[in-house]
Structure formats: C-alpha cells, structure tokens
TIVEX-52139 format. One record per residue (C-alpha): x, y, z. Coordinates in steps of 0.1 Angstrom, whole numbers, plus 5000, padded with zeros to 4 digits. Last residue first. Layout:
N
XYZ;...
# end
This chain:
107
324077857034;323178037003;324778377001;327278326972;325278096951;324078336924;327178556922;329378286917;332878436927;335778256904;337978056926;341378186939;344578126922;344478406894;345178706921;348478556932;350178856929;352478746901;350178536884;347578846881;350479086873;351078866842;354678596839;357478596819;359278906833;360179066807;356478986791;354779116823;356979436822;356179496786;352779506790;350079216788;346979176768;347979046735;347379266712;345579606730;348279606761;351079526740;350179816719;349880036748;352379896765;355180026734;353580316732;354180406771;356680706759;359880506775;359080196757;358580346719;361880586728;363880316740;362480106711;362680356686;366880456700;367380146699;366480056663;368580406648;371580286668;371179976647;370480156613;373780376621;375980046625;374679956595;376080206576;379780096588;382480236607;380080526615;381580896605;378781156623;378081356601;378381196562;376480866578;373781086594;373081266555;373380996541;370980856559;368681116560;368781126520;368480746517;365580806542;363981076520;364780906484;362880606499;364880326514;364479946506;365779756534;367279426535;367979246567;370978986573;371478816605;367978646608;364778856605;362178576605;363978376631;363278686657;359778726638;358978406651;360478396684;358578726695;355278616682;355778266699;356678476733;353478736722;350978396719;352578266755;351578626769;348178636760;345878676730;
# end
C-alpha cells in the first residue's frame, strides 16, 4: 500500500462516519461515562466523546503507535501523509535510476 491508498482510506471512512455516529456502550463505558459526564459538567455528552477522540489520537501519535501502524499498512508515517509526499520524494532519493548490479562495471 502507499500513501495515495491511505488518502482514499482516509476520505472513505471520513464520508463513512458523517455528522452523526452511533455508539453502542457496554455497561463499563456507560458506567465511565457517566461517571465523566457527572464530574466534570460537559454541555453535552458528546462533547466528552470528542475530547475522549483527541486525547487517543494525541496519545496514539505521541507514543509512535500511530507510525507504527502506518508504517506496517501502508508504508508511510504520519509525517509523510501530513505532508503528502514520502521521505524518498522529499529528498529526492526516488529520482535516480535503479543500480544494475550486473552491468555496473562494464565499460
């Protein structure tokens, strides 16, 4: 995979989720969020589960998870797909020609 297939991933599941997501909670969450919503006084629930998504991505990117899976899918991090473009067309590294080991000392 590459960096065009994670951009056509991303746009997919971005039109996928829309405005509107529903959830089904265990007793656990439904419990935890309660439990949040009780504490700490949110206009609305959702505003919690939004908070809650940010905080998993900062934490998912800031841990190197987030490369790591990148990495293994697709093979790019997050940087690259920021970015829009891999470390090899960034550098420059992907213009040169292959090296053909068989002819590269023939005159």
């Amino acid at each position: 995979m590459s960096l065009d297939d994670l951009n056509d991933d991303v746009q997919e599941s971005y039109a996928d989720v829309g405005d509107e997501l529903s959830v089904a909670l265990d007793r656990e969450t439904r419990n935890e969020l309660a439990l949040l919503e009780s504490a700490l006084e949110p206009e609305a629930t959702d505003e919690l589960v939004r908070r809650a998504i940010h905080m998993l991505f900062q934490t998912t990117v800031e841990s190197g998870k987030l490369d790591f899976q990148l990495r293994s899918g697709y093979d790019v991090t997050y940087d690259e797909y920021l970015s829009g473009m891999t470390y090899d067309e960034m550098t420059g590294a992907d213009q040169y020609p292959s090296m053909d080991d068989e002819r590269r000392y023939q005159f």
